[in-house]
Structure formats: structure tokens, C-alpha cells
C-alpha positions in Angstrom: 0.0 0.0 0.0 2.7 2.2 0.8 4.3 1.7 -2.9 1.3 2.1 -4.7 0.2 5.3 -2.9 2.7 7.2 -4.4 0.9 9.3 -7.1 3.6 8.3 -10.4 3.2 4.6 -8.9 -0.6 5.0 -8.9 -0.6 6.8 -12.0 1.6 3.8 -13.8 0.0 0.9 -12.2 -3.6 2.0 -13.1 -2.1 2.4 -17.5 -0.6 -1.2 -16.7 -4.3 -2.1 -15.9 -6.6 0.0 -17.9 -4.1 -0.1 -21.2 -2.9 -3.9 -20.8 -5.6 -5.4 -18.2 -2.6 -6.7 -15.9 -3.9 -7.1 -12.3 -2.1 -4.4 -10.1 -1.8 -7.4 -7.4 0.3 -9.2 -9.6 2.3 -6.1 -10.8 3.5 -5.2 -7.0 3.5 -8.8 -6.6 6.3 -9.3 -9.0 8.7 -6.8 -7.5 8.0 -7.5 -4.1 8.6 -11.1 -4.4 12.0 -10.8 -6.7 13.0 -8.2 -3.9 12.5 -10.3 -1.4 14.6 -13.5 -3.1 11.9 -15.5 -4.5 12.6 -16.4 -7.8 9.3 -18.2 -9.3 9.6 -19.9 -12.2 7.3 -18.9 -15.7 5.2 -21.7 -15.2 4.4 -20.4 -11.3 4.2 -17.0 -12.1 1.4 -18.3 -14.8 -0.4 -20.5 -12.1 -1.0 -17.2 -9.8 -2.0 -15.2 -12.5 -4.6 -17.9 -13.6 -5.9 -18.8 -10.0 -6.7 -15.4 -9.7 -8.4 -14.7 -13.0 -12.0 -15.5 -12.7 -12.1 -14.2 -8.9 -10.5 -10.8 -10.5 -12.8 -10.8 -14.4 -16.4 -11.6 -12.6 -16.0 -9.6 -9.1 -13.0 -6.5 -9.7 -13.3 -5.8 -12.9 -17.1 -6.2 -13.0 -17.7 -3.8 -9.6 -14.7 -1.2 -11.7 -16.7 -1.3 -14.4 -19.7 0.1 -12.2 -18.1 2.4 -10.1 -16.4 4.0 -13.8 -20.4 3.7 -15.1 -21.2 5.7 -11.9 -18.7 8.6 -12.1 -20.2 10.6 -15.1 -23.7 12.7 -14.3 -26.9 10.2 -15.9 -30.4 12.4 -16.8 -32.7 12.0 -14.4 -30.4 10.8 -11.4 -29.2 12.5 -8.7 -26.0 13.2 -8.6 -25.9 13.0 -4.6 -27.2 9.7 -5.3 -24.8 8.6 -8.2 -21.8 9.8 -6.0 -23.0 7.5 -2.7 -23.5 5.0 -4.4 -20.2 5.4 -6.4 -18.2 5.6 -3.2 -20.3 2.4 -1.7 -19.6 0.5 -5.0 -15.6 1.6 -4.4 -15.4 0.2 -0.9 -16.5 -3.9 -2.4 -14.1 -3.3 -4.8 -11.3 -2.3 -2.9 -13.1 -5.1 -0.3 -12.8 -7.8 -2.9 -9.0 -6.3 -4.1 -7.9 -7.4 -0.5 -9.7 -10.7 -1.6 -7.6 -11.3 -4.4 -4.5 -10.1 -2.3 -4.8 -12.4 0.4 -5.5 -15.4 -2.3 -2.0 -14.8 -4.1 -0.4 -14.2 -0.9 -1.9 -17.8 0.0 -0.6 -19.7 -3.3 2.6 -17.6 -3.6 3.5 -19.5 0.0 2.3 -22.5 -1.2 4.7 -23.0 -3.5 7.5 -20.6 -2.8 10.5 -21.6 -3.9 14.2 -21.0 -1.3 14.4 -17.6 -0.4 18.1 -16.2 -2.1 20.0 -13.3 -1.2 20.1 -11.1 -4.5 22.0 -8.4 -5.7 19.4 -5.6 -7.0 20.1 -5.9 -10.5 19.1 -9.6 -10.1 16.3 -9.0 -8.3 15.0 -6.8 -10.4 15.6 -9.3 -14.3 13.8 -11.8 -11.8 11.0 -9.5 -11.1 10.6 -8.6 -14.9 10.4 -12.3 -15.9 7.6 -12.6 -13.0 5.6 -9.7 -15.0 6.7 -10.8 -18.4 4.8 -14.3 -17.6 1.8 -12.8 -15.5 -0.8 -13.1 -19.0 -1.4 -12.5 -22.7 -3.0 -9.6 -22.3 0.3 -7.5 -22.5 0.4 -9.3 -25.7 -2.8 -7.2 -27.0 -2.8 -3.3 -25.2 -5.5 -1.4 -26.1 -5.7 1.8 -28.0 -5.9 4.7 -26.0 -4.1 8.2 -26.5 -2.5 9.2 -23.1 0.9 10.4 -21.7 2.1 6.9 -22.2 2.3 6.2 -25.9 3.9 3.7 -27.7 5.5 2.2 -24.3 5.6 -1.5 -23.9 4.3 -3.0 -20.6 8.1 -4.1 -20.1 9.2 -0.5 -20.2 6.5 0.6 -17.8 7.0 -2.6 -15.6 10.7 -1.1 -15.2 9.3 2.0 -14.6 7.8 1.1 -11.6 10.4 -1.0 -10.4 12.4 2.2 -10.5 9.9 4.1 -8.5 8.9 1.8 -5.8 12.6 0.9 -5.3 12.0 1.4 -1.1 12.7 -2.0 -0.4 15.9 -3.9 -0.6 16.3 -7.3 -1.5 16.3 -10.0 1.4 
């Protein structure tokens, strides 16, 4: 939490999600685990993502989807209403987000490989080959014109590795 509060983290971790649908979970997930010695092979990394996929498409993204529905004014509704409900509809979501956190902290124990001392360069290839394996969908980004361009996920990914860089490896 303290990592993604920083407003360029925020700001980078929400494109990684809205551009390339990668769950931010997954995203910190991937540092913090590489920083920490863990070295998870592709075929892990994939597992997580995938255990977490249907939890994250019909309960996140879904109760996302309303809150974004319920941020612009509608005719004939009030917009004291819209906003309650709005701000109701963002504390399930960030609710279930804690769901989704708590399941990959679960599995990422389950089958954690031995802990390593790493140097920081190493920790952080390891962390981009954790994010480079977290799902397709950095394989098809959607269109949108923003700050962020023609940047691949792995370029962003390193962004934020450089940002959040608070905590040394183990």
C-alpha cells in the first residue's frame, strides 16, 4: 500500500491495468517477491495469475466497471445519489481487491521456492520475468491516446520497479 500510494506509482500501475488489463496485485506482486529472493519460475508465475483470474474478471473488474459507469452525471439521477452510491460500489471493490491479495499471498506461499540473497540488478531481471509471464494480455494493449504512448508493458513494468525501489532485497 505504501508503494502504490505514491501518485507516479498510482498513475503507472492504473495504464498497466486500464491499457494492458494486468492485475495491479500481480504487478507489485512481482517486484516484491524478486526483492525479497523468491525467484518463481514462468510456469508459477502463470499458475497465480490464472488462480486469480476468474475471482478478479467476474468480481474486480465487474464492480470497476460500475463504479467508472457511476462517475459521469446520468439524466434524471441524482447526482448526490450517483456519488454515494459510487463511493459504496468503491469500498466492495477495494473489499474484494484485498480478496484477491490475500489469495496470491496464500498460493505464492504454497509454492514458494528458497528464499536467495540477491544483488538488486538480479532481483530486479527476476522481477521482470515474474511480470513478463503474468498473462497475454500484455500481448494485446488497447488503443488509448494518453501520456504513455507507444511504451511497452516491459518498459513501464521497469518504470515502476524504479519508483517503488523502497525496499531492498532480502
Amino acid at each position: 500500500l505504501k508503494v502504490y500510494q505514491q501518485d507516479d506509482v498510482k498513475k503507472l500501475l492504473l495504464t498497466l491495468q486500464n491499457r494492458y488489463q494486468v492485475n495491479v496485485n500481480l504487478i507489485i506482486w512481482s517486484a516484491w517477491a524478486a526483492r525479497k529472493g523468491w525467484e518463481y519460475s514462468p510456469d508459477q508465475v502463470e499458475y497465480l495469475s490464472s488462480a486469480l483470474q476468474d475471482f478478479d474478471e467476474l468480481v474486480v473488474d465487474r464492480l470497476r466497471e460500475i463504479r467508472r459507469y457511476l462517475e459521469v452525471p446520468h439524466d434524471g439521477y441524482s447526482s448526490s445519489d450517483m456519488g454515494k452510491l459510487r463511493r459504496e460500489v468503491l469500498d466492495l471493490e477495494l473489499k474484494a481487491e484485498k480478496v484477491v491479495q490475500r489469495r496470491l499471498a496464500s498460493l505464492a506461499m504454497e509454492i514458494a521456492p528458497e528464499q536467495r540473497s540477491l544483488e538488486v540488478e538480479d532481483a530486479e531481471e527476476i522481477a521482470v520475468n515474474h511480470f513478463l509471464h503474468l498473462g497475454s494480455s500484455l500481448e494485446n494493449p488497447l488503443r488509448l491516446a494518453d501520456s504513455v504512448r507507444s511504451k511497452t508493458p516491459t518498459v513501464l513494468f521497469r518504470r515502476f520497479l524504479d519508483l517503488s525501489a523502497t525496499e531492498k532485497p532480502a
